[in-house]
N, C-alpha and C positions, 0 to 999 in steps of 0.2 A: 545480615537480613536484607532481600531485596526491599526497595521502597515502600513499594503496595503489599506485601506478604499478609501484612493483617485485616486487607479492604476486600469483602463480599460482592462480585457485581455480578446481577442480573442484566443478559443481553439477549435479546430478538433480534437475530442477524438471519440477514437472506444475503447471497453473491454476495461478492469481493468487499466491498466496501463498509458494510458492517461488522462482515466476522473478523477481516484483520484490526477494526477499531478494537474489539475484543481480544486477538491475539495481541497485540502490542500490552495491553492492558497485565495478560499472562504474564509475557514474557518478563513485566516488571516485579512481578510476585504472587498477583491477585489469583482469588479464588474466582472463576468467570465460569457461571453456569447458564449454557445457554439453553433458553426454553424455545421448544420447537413446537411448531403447531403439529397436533396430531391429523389435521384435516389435510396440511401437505405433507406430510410423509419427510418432514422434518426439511432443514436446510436444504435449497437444487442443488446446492454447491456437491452432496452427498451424490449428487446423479450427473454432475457437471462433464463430461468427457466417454470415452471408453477405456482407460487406466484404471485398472481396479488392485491393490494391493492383496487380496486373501482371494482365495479361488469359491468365496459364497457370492463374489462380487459386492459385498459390504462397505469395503474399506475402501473408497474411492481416493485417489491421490490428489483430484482436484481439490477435495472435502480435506484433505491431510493440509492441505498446504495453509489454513489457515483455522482449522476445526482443533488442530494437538493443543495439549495444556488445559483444555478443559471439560466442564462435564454436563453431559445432556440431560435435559428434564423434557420428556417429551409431554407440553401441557397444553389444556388449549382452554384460553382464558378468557375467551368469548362468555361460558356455560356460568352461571352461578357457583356451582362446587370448583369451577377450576380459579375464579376469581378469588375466592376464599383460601383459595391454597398462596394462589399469587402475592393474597396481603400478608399472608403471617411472614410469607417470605420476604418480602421487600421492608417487615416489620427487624429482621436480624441481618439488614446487606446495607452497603453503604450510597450503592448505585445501580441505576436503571440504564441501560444506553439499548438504543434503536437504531433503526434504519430504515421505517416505513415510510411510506410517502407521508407527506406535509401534513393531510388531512387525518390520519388514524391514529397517532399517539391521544388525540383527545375522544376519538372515538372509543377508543379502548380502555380507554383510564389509564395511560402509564405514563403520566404528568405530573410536573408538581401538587399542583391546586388538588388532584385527584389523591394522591399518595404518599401527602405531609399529614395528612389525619391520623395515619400508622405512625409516619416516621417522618420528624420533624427535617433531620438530618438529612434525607434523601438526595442524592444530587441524580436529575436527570437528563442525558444527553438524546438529540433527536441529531441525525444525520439523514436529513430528507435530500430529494432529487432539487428541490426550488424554494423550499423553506414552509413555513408553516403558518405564514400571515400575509399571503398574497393570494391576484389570483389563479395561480399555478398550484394552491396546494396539495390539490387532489389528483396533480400529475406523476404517473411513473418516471421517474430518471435514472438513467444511466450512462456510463461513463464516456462512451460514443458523441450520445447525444451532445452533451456537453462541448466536446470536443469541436464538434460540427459546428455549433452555435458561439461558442465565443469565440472563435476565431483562430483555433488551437489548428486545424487543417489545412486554414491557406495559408500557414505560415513552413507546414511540413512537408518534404520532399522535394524534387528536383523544378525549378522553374518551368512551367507550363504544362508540367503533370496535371494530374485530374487531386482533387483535395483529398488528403493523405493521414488517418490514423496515426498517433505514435503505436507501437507495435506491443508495449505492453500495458498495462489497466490503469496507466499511471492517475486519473482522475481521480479512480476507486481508492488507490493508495494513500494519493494526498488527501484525500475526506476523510481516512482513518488517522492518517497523525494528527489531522485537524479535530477531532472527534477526539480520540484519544488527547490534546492538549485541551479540550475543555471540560474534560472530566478529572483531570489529574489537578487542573484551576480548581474546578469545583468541591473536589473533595479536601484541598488546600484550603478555600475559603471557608470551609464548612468544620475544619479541623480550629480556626482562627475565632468563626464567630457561630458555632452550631446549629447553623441554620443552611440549609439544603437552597434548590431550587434547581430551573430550568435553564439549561445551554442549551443552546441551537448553533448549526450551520448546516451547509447544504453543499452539495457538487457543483451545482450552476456558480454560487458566487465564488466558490474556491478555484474554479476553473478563469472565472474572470479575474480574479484577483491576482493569477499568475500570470497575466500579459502583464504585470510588471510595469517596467521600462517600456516597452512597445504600446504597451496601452498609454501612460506617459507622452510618450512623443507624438500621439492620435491624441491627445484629451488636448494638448495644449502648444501642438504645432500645424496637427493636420494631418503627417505624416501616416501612412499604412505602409505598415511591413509587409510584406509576402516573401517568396521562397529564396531564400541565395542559392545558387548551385555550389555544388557540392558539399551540403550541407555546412554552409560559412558562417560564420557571427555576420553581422550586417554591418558593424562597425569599426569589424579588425580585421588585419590580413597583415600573413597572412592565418586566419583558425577556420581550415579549412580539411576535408579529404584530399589527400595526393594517390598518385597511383606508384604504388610498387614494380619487382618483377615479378608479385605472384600473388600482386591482393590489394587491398586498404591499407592506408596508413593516416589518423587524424593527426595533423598536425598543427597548436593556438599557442602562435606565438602573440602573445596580448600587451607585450612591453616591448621598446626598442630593445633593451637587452638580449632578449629571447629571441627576436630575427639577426642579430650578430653572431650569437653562441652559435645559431642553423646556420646562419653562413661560413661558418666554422667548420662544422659537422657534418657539411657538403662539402667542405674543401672548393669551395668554391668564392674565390676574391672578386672575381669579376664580377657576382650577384649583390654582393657588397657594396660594390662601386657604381653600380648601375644606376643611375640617375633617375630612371623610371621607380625602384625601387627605395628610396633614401629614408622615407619618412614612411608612417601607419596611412597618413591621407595620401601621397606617391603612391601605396602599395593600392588600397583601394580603388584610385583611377584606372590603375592600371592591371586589377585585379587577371584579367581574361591572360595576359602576357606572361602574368605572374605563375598560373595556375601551369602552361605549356609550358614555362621554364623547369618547375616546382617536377611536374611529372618528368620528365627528361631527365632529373639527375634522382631520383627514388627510382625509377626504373632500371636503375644499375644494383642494385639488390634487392635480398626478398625482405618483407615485411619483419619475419623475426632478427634480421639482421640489421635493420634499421632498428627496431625497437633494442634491441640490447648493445648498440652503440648508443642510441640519443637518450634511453630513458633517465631521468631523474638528470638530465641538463634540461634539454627541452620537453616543454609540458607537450607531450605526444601519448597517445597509445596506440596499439596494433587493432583491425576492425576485424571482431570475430563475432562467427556463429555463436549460438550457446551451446552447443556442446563443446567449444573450442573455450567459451569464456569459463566453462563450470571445471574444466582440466586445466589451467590455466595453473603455473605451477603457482603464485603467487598465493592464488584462492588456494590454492590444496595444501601450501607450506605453512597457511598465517591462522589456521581454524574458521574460515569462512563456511565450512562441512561439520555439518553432524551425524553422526552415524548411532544410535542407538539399537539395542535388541529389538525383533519384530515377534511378536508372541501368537500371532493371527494365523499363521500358514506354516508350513512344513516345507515349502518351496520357498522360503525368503527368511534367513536368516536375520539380515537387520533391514531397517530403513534412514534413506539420507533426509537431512533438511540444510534449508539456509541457515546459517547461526543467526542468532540476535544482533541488530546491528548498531547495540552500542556494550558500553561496559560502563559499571558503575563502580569508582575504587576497588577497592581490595574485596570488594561482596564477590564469591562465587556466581558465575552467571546461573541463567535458570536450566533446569535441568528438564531437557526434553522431553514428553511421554503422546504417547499415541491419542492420536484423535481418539475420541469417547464414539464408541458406535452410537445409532441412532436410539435414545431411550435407554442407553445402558445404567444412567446413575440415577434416574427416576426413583427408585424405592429408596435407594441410601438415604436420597436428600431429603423426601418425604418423610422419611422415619425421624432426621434429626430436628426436623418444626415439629415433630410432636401427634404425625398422625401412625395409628396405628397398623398392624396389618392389615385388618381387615376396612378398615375406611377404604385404604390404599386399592384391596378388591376391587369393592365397588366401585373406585373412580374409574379403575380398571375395564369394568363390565359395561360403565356407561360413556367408557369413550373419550373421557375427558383426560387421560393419561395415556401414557402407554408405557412399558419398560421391558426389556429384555428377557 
């Protein structure tokens, strides 16, 4: 039995950062039915790109990539009738989890104080842009932004570059495992002493919270990081990019051990002995000497021949595209891929996904299923709180639902 297999949670996800708080939630076992506004035409994530997987253009693969595993209630809980739906439901689920900005979870009622009247157990998670008791709360946030502002930019890409993105959502990600670890808290403490309540965090402080060390050594030295070339630790060398004969190659040697085994696996004694080179602080002085040496003897082969001589001596990998990383015989040999049947199209037999990226003992992992179209499990889920066909009409006729 996965962990959560027996836990109901209601989620209001827009983009990256809510609905993967919810797909982690799946992935663990949960029933996760997310309510979508019928005013926006559900999740953007469902309109995110031009990749559409079924030829009605429905089944967006942006929407796949964090929509699979669960099921849609197209409601809109603004209206009186749709609020009444919302309570019986939040009256049989274990959790509420969001992602609006700071100021609407209390505007909407889907807070503690608001949703312990039904269900005392409730546990509800907010994952806003800047939190929900300042005064930012009524600001849109996004993962960018974030980036820009705490400091995530000037620290990324080449020295004197202009301030630099990481190139994937990673802000959006870490506020879901953060989101996703306060609701798994929550339903934990709630399983301990039955009684519910509100977790909060946000992208601004999760963002700040991961300068870590660098924010450390600014809080209580002085010290401001910015970029090393060629993307370096700031306080090792050498863990740095070298150049091949036909590419990247990272190379973090972070222990004297690790720069001997390389001086080894360069065959080279003289780098060894190099005075300029002796120690982690020598290599750092002398980092610029170090980096011409370093390319000169990589430059005598190519990257994958580097990589399947030094792997698993020295902590190295090969620097690849993603379509280079997702063929990667590693990821293909270890079940990093899932392939399932695709039932939507006549031109696509199955569809891939990441796998789950953990394992729980001997529990079978979860077993994959296709993002739920927009409003496709509306009536199932109605019907099983106890509304009729005909209610369901009507919610139908006045807007306040919608289902396939």
């Amino acid at each position: 039995m996965l962990p959560l297999q027996d836990k109901r949670i209601l989620s209001f996800e827009t983009w990256g950062a809510g609905s993967f708080h919810g797909t982690l939630l799946a992935m663990l076992g949960a029933e996760v039915i997310n309510i979508e506004d019928p005013k926006q035409n559900g999740n953007p994530l469902r309109r995110m790109g031009s990749l559409y997987l079924d030829e009605n253009k429905e089944d967006n693969e942006s929407g796949e990539s964090t929509l699979h595993n669960k099921k849609s209630l197209a409601l809109d809980i603004r209206t009186p009738d749709g609020r009444n739906v919302f309570l019986k439901l939040v009256s049989k689920s274990d959790a509420v989890i969001d992602n609006f900005r700071g100021s609407l979870p209390e505007e909407l009622g889907v807070t503690y104080e608001e949703l312990k009247v039904v269900n005392p157990k409730i546990v509800c998670t907010h994952l806003s842009g800047y939190g929900r008791d300042n005064n930012r709360k009524s600001w849109p946030g996004y993962d960018f932004l974030m980036q820009a502002e705490t400091g995530w930019m000037s620290v990324t890409g080449e020295p004197g570059s202009i301030p630099t993105k990481v190139g994937v959502s990673v802000v959006d990600l870490l506020g879901s495992v953060y989101s996703a670890l306060c609701t798994v808290s929550g339903l934990l403490r709630t399983e301990i002493t039955g009684k519910g309540g509100d977790f909060d965090t946000n992208l601004f402080d999760i963002a700040l919270n991961c300068l870590c060390y660098q924010g450390l050594w600014f809080l209580n030295e002085g010290v401001t990081s910015g970029k090393q070339p060629r993307s370096a630790h700031a306080s090792q060398a050498p863990s740095q990019l070298v150049k091949t004969a036909d590419g990247w190659f990272y190379v973090a040697c972070l222990t004297q051990k690790f720069w001997e085994i390389l001086c080894m696996e360069l065959n080279e004694n003289a780098l060894k002995e190099d005075p300029r080179f002796q120690s982690n602080a020598d290599r750092i002085q002398h980092r610029e000497a170090l980096t011409e040496t370093l390319d000169r003897l990589f430059q005598k082969k190519t990257t994958a021949e580097w990589a399947n001589q030094m792997e698993g001596k020295v902590p190295c990998a090969p620097v690849y595209n993603i379509a280079q990383a997702l063929n990667n015989s590693y990821v293909r040999n270890n079940g990093k891929i899932v392939s399932i049947p695709y039932t939507r199209s006549k031109c696509r037999e199955s569809i891939k996904y990441l796998s789950a990226p953990f394992s729980i003992g001997d529990t079978p992992a979860m077993e994959f299923q296709e993002a739920p179209l927009y409003g496709e499990n509306t009536r199932e889920i109605l019907s099983k709180v106890g509304l009729t066909g005909e209610e369901i009409e009507e919610l139908y006729k006045t807007g306040v639902i919608h289902y396939r």
